[in-house]
N, C-alpha and C positions, 0 to 999 in steps of 0.2 A: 390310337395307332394300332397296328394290325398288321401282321405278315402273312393274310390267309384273305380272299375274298370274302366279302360282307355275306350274310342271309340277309333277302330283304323280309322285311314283312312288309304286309298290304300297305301299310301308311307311308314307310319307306320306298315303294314301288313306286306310289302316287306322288309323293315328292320329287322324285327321280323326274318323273313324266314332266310337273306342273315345272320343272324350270330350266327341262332342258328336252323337250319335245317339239317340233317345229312340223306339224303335219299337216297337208292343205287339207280342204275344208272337204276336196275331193273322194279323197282318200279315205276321212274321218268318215265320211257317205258311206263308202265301199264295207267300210270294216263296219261299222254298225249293221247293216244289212244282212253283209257276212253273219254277226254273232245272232241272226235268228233264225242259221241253219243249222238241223240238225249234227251237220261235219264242223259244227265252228270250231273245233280245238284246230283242224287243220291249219286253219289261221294262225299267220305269224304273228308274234309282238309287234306293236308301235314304234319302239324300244329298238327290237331286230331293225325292222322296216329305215328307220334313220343311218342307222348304222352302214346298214346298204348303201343310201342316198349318199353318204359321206364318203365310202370306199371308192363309189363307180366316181364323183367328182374327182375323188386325188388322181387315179390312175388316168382319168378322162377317158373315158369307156366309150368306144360308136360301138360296137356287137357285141350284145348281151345273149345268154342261152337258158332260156328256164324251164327247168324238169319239175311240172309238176304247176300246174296255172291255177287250178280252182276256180274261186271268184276274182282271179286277178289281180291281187292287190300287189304282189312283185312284179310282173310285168310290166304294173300300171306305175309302180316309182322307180323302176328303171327308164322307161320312156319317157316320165316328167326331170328323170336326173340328169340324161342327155340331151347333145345338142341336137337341132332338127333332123341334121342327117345319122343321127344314131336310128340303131335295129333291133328288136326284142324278137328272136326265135320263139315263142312259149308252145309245150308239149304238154296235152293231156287226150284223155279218152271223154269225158264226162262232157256230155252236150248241155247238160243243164244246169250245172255249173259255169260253162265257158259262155254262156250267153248273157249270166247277170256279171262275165268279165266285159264282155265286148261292149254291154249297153255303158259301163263307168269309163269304158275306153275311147267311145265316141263322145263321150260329156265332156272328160276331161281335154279333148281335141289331142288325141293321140293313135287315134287307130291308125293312121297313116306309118306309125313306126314301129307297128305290131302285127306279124305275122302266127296267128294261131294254126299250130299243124294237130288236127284233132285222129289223133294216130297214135299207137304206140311209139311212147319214147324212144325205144333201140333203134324202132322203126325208121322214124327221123334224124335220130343221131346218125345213124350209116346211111341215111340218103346224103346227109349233107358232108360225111366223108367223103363218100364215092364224087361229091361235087368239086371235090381237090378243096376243102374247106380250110384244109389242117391247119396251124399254125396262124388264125387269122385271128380267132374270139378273143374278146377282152377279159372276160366275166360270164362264170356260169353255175347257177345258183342249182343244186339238187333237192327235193322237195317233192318225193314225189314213193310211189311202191318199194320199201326200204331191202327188199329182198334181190333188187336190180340194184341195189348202191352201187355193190362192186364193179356191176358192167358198164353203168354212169359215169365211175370216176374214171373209168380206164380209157371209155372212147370222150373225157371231159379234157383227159389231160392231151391225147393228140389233136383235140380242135384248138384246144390254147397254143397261143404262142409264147415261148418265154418269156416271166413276167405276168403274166396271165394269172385272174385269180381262179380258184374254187369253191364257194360258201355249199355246205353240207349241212343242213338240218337235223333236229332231231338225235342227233350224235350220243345223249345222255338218256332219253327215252324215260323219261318219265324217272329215272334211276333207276329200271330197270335191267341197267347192263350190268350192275355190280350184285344183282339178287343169284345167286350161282343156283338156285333152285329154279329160275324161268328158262327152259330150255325151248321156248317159243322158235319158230324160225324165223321171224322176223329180226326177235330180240338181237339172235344168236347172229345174225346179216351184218348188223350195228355191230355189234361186238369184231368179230372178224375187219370189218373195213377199221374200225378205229385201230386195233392194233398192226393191222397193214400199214396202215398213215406215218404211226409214231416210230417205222424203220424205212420210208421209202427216202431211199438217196435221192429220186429223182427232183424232189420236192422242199420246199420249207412250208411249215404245217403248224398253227396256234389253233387250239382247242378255245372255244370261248364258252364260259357260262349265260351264256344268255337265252332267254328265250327256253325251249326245251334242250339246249345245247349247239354250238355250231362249230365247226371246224372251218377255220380258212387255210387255201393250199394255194402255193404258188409255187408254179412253175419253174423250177432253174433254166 
């Protein structure tokens, strides 16, 4: 027993995975491909990845918002999580990246529920305010330039409608938010939004270990 979450090691990682991992064969495609890019750390966990799959179910998610596409792999299990007429917004700049997204998005028979806006993020976020959007999103995953968190979560939390979640990546940073010596800007971005989080009235907010760290936010 234990009042403190587990460390895993490697063994204990892979045991985790081997009896409680449930990833299509799709997917397991993408992510493997993925780790022969020089960016593969960008890559989420398997682990994360599920965890997703499971939230967008409970809530029954049709408009997802993802900041930060890459190779796809969240786009691509939010479009396999929902039903036909669910929507995946996905936001990035990187053309060559977004193309080994779209070739696993048309394999997997999902481009139809994926719109790729190859623009800056803010870009598209305030198009789709100025679209009267507000209050409609289910779910919107951030993953993406950690030094625009702040302006992510702010125009994240007017496209949600109450109830609506937020998953935030990255949140823990390798542990370097706790190094008071990394005065990095990035570092210091993370730092800042995390303690935003842990006093916004607006919101209720769980920090999760997982992955490189994630915060989920929901909207009151």
């Amino acid at each position: 027993m234990t009042n403190r979450t587990l460390s895993l090691t490697s063994d204990l990682y892979q045991y985790l995975l081997d009896v409680s991992l449930h990833e299509s064969s799709i997917l397991r495609e993408l992510r493997a491909e993925t780790e022969l890019m020089p960016e593969s750390r960008m890559q989420i966990s398997p682990d994360q990845g599920q965890l997703f799959t499971f939230l967008l179910k409970l809530i029954q998610a049709r408009y997802v918002i993802d900041i930060g596409t890459f190779t796809g792999y969240s786009a691509l299990i939010a479009a396999l999580a929902m039903p036909e007429e669910g929507r995946v917004v996905t936001c990035d700049v990187d053309e060559r990246a977004t193309a080994v997204a779209e070739r696993y998005w048309k394999k997997a028979g999902v481009s139809h529920k994926i719109e790729l806006k190859l623009a800056p993020a803010l870009v598209t976020l305030d198009q789709l305010l100025s679209l009267k959007t507000q209050n409609s999103v289910d779910f919107i995953f951030i993953d993406a330039d950690k030094q625009n968190y702040d302006n992510y979560y702010e125009r994240a939390l007017s496209l949600l409608h109450p109830g609506g979640l937020v998953a935030i990546d990255n949140v823990l940073w390798d542990g370097r938010v706790i190094d008071e010596t990394d005065h990095d800007n990035t570092t210091q971005a993370i730092r800042h939004l995390n303690t935003k989080l842990s006093g916004d009235s607006r919101v209720d907010m769980c920090m999760v270990p997982i992955g490189d760290g994630v915060t989920f936010v929901r909207k009151r």
